[in-house]
Backbone as CSV, one residue per row, in Angstrom:
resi,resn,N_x,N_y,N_z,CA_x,CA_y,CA_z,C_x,C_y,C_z
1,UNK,-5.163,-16.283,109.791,-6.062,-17.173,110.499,-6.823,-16.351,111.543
2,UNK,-7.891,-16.531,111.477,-8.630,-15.939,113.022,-8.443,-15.999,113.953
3,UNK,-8.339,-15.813,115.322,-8.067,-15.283,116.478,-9.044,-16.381,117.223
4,UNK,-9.907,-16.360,116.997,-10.889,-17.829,117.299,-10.737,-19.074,117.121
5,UNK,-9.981,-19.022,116.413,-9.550,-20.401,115.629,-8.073,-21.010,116.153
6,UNK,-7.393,-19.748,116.509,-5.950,-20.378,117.413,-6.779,-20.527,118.433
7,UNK,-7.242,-19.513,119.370,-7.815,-20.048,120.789,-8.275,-21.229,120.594
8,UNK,-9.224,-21.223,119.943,-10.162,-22.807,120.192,-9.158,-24.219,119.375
9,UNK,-8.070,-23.986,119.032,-7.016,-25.041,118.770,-6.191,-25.037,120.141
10,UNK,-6.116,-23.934,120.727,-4.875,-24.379,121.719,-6.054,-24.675,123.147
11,UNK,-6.876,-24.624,123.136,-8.008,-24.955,124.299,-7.934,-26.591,123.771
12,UNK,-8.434,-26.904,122.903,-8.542,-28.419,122.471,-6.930,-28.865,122.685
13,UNK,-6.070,-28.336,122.831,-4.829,-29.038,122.730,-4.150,-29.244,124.421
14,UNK,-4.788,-28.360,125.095,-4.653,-27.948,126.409,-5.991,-29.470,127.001
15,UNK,-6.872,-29.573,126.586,-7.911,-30.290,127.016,-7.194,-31.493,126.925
16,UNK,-6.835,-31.965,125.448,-6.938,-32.893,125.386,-4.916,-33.535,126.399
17,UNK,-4.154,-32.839,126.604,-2.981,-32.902,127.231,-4.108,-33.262,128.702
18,UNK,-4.356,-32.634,129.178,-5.202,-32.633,130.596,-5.658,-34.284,130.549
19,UNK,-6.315,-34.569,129.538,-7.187,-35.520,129.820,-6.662,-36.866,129.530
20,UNK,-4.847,-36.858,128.894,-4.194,-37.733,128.916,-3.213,-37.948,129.994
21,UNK,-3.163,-36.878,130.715,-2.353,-36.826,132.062,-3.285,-37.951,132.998
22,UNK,-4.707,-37.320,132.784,-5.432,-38.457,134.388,-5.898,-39.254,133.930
23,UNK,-5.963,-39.794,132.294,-6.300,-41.212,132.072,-4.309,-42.198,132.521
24,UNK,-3.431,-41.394,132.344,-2.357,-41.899,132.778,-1.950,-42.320,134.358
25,UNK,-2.563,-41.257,135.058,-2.554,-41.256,136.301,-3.343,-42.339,136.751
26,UNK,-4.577,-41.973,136.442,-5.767,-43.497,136.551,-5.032,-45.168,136.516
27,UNK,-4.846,-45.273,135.051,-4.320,-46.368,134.860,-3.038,-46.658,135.772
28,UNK,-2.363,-45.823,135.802,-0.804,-45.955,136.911,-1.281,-46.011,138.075
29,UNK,-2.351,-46.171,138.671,-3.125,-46.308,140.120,-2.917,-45.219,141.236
30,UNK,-2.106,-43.558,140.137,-1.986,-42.447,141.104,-2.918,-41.924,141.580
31,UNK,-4.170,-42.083,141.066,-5.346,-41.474,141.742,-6.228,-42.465,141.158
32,UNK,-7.407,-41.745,141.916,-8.723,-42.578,142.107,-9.573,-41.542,140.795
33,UNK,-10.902,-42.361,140.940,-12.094,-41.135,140.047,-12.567,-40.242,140.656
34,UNK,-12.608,-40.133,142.169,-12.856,-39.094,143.134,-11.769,-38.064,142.817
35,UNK,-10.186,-38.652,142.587,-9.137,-37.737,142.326,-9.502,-36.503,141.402
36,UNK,-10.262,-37.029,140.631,-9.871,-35.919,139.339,-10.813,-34.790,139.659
37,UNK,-11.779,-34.753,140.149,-12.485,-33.246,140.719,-11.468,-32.766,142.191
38,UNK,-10.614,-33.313,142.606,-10.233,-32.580,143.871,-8.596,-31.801,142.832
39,UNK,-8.082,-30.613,143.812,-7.246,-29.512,142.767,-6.199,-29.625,144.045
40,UNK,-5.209,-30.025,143.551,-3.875,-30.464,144.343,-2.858,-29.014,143.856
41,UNK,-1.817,-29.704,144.375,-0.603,-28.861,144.264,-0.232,-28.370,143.077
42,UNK,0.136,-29.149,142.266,0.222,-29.435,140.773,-1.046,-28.833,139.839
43,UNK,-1.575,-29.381,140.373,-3.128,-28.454,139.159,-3.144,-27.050,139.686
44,UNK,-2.905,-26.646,140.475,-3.068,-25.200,141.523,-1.820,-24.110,140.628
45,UNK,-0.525,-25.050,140.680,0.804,-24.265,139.817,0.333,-24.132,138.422
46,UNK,-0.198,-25.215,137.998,-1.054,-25.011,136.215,-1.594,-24.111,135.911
47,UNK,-2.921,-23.866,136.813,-3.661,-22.669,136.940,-3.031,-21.833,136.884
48,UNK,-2.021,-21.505,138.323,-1.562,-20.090,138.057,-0.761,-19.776,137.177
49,UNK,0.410,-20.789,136.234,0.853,-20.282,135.577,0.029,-19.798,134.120
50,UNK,-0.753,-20.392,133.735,-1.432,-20.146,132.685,-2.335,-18.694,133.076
51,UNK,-2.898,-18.614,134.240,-3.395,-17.319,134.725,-2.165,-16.414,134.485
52,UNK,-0.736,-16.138,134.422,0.165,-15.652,134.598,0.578,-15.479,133.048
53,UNK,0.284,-16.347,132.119,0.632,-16.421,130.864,-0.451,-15.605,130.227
54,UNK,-1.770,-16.130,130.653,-2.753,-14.553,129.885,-3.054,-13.732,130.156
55,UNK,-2.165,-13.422,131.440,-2.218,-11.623,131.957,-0.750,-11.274,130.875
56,UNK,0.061,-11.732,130.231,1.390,-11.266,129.957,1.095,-11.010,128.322
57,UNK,0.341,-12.082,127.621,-0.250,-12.103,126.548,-1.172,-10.758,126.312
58,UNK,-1.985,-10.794,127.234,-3.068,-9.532,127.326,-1.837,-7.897,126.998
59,UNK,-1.244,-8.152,128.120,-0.595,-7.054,128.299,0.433,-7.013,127.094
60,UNK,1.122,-7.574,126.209,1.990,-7.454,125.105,0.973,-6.982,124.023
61,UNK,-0.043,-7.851,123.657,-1.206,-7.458,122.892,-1.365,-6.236,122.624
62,UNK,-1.594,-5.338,124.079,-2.434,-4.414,124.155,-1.002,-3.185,124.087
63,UNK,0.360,-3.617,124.370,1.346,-2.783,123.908,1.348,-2.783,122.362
64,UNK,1.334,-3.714,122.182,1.656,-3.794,119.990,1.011,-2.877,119.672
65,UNK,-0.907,-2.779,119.984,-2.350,-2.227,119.433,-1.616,-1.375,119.962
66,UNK,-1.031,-0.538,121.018,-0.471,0.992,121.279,0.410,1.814,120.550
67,UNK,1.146,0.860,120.072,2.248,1.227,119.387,1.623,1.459,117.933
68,UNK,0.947,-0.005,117.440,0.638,0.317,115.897,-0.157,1.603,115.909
69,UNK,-1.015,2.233,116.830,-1.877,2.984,116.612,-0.878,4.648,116.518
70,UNK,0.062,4.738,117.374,0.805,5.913,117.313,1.482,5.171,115.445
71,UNK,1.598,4.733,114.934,2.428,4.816,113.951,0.874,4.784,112.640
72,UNK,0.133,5.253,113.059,-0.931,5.550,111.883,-1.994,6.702,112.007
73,UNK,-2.264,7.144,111.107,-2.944,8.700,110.945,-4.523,8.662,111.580
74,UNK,-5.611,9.239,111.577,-6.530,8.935,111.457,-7.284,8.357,110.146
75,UNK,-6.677,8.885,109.008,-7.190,8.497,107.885,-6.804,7.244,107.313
76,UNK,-5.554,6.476,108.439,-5.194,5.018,108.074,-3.701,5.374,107.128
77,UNK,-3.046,6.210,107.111,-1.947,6.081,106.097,-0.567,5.907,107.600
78,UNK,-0.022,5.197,107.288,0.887,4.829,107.930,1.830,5.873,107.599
79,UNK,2.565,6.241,109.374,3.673,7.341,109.605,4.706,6.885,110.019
80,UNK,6.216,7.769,109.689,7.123,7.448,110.220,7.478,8.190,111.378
81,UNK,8.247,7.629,112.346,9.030,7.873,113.558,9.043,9.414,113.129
82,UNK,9.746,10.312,112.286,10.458,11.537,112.213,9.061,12.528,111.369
83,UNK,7.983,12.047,111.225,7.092,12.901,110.471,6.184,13.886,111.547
84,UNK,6.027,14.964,111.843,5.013,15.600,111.993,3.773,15.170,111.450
85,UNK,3.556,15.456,110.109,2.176,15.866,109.784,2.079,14.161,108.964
86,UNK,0.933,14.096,108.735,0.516,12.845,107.805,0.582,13.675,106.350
87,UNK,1.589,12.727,105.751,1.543,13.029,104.249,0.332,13.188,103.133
88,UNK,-0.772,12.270,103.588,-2.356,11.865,102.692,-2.683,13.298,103.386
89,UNK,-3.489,13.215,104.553,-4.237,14.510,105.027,-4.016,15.776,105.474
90,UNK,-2.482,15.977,106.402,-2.223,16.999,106.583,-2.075,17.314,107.906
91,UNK,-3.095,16.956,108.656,-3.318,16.547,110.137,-1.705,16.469,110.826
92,UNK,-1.449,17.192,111.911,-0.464,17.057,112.747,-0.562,15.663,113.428
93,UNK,0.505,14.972,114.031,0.419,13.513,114.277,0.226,13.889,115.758
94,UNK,-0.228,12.485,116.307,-1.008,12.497,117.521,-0.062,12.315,118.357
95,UNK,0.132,13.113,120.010,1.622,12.678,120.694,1.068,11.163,121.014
């Protein structure tokens, strides 16, 4: 599946959770319609944890892409842990 296609599923799934929280709130008489543009306690911890969740995402991401890249040649033939040289080209492996 594309990479575009989870984001923009879990954005719509994130939206639409959001937007059943303050039609709940609304109706339960916890806030007003002025409420929902002002950013309380609770929306503030949301933020940051999700700010906190795609700095951790970013950063695992960008370990995997580090790792897969030491375990492949330039010419694309996949190496093992114990090989020096790439078997296809010859090329000494990259530290």
């Amino acid at each position: 599946m594309k990479h575009w296609v989870v984001a923009v599923s879990w954005g719509t799934a994130v939206g639409i959770a959001v937007l059943t929280y303050n039609l709940w709130a609304y109706c339960c008489g916890r806030c007003t319609l002025r409420g929902f543009l002002v950013i309380g306690p609770f929306e503030t911890s949301i933020l940051g944890l999700t700010l906190v969740a795609a700095l951790l995402l970013v950063l695992v991401k960008a370990l995997h892409r580090r790792q897969r890249a030491r375990c492949r040649c330039r010419c694309g033939a996949v190496l093992s842990d114990t090989w020096g040289f790439c078997p296809e080209c010859g090329t000494p492996r990259q530290a």
